[in-house]
C-alpha positions in Angstrom: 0.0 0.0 0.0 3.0 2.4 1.3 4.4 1.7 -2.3 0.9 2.5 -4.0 0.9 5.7 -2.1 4.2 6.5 -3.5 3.6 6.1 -6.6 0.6 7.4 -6.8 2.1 10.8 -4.9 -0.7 10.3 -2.4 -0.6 10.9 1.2 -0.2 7.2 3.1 -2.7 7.2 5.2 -3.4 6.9 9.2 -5.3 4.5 10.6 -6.9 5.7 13.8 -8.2 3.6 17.0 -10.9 5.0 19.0 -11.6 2.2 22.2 -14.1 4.9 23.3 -17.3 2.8 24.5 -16.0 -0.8 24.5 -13.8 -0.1 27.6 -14.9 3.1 29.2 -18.6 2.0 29.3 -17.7 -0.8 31.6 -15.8 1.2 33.4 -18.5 2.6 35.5 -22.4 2.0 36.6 -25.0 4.6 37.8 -26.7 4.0 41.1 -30.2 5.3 41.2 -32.3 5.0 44.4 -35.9 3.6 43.7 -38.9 5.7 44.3 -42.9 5.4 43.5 -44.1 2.4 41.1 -46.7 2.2 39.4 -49.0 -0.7 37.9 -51.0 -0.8 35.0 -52.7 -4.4 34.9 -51.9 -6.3 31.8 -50.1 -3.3 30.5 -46.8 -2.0 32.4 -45.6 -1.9 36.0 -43.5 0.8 36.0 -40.6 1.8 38.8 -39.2 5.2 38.9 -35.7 6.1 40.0 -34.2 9.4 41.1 -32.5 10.6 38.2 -33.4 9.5 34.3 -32.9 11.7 31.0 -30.9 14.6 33.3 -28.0 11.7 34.0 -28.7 9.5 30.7 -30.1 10.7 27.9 -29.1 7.9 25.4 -32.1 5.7 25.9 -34.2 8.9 25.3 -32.1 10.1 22.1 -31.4 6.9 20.3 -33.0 4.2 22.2 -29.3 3.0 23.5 -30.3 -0.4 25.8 -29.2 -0.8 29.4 -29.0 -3.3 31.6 -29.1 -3.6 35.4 -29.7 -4.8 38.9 -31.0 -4.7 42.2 -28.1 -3.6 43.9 -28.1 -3.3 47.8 -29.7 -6.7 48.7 -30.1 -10.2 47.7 -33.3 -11.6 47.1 -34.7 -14.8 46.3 -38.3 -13.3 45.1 -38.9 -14.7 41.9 -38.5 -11.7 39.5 -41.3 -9.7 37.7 -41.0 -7.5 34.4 -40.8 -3.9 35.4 -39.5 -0.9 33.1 -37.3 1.5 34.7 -38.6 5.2 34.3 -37.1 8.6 35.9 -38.2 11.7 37.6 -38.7 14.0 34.9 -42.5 13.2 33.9 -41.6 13.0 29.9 -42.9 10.1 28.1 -39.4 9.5 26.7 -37.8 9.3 30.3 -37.4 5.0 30.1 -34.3 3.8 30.9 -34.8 0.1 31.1 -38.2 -1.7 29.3 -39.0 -4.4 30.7 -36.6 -6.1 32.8 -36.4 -8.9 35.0 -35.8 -7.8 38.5 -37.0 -9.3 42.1 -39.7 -7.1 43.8 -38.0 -3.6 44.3 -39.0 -1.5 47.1 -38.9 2.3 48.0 -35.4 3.7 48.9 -33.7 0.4 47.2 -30.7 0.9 44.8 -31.2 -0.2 41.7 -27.7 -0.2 39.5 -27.5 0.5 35.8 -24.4 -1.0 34.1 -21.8 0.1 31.1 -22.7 4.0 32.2 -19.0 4.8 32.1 -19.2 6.0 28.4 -21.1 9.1 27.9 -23.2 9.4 31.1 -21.1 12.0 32.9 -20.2 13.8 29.5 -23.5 13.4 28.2 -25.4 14.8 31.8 -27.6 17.9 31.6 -30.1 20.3 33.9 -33.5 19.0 32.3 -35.8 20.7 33.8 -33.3 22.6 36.7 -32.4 19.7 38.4 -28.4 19.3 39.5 -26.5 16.5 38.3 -25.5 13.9 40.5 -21.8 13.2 41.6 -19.4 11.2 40.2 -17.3 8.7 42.9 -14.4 6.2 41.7 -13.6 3.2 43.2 -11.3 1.3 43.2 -9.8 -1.9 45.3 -12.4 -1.0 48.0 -11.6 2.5 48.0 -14.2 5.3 47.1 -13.1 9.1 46.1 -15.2 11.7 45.1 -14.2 13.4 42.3 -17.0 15.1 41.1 -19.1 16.7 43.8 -23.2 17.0 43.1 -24.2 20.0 41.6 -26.7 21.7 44.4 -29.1 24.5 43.3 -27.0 27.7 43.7 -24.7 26.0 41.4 -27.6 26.0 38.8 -28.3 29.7 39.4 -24.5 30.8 39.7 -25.0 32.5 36.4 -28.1 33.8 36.3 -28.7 37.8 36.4 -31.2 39.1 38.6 -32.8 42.7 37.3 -34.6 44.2 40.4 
C-alpha cells in the first residue's frame, strides 16, 4: 500500500483507533435509588428512579439499551418485568423496558451498568435539576471526584434585574 501511495504521490494514510465505548462504558455504573411504582394491569408496571434523561439521555435520544440490577440486597423473590422510568415526567424518560428484577421496594438501589461512556459527558439540567456526583472506586476505596451540583450552582450565572 505504502508503495501505491508513493507512486501514486498520495498521502499514506493513518489508521486511527478509537476504544471509546467498548472499555470506558464498563468502566463505570449509575446508582439510582428507587422511588414510586406504578402498575398498570396487563399493561406496564412501572418503577421510577431518582435521576433518568438529566443523568442519561441515550435511551431517550437513540434508544441506547441498558441493563441492570437490584443492587443493595439479595433476594430470592422470583422476578417480575418492570421498566425503569425517571423523575422527569416526559414520556421518553425509560431507561430500562421491561426487565427482569425481584420485587423492588422504596429507597432500594437499583444499578444500571456500562454507564462509564457518555453518562457524565452526556449529563444535563432537564428541567433545573443538579446532576449527581461522580465517585471512583477502586480496590475497596471510594473518592469523590466530582461533587453533586446543588441548586446555587444552577443559578450561579443567572442575572437578577430588580
Amino acid at each position: 500500500m505504502k508503495g501505491q501511495c508513493e507512486l501514486l504521490d498520495y498521502p499514506f494514510p493513518e489508521i486511527w483507533i478509537e476504544p471509546g465505548r467498548s472499555i470506558i462504558a464498563e468502566a463505570g455504573t449509575t446508582l439510582y435509588t428507587v422511588g414510586a411504582q406504578k402498575r398498570i394491569p396487563e399493561v406496564r408496571h412501572y418503577v421510577s428512579v431518582d435521576g433518568g434523561m438529566g443523568d442519561n439521555i441515550r435511551p431517550a435520544l437513540y434508544d441506547a439499551k441498558y441493563d441492570g440490577f437490584l443492587a443493595n440486597r439479595v433476594s430470592k423473590e422470583l422476578p417480575e418485568k418492570v421498566t425503569i422510568v425517571g423523575k422527569y415526567c416526559e414520556s421518553g424518560d425509560i431507561l430500562i423496558h421491561d426487565i427482569e428484577l425481584p420485587p423492588l421496594k422504596g429507597n432500594d438501589l437499583f444499578a444500571v451498568t456500562s454507564t462509564g461512556a457518555y453518562g457524565y459527558s452526556m449529563a444535563n439540567n432537564y428541567n433545573r435539576n443538579p446532576r449527581p456526583a461522580v465517585v471512583f472506586v477502586e480496590n475497596g476505596v471510594d473518592r469523590l471526584v466530582v461533587r453533586r451540583e446543588t441548586y446555587e450552582d444552577l443559578i450561579a450565572l443567572d442575572c437578577y434585574y430588580h
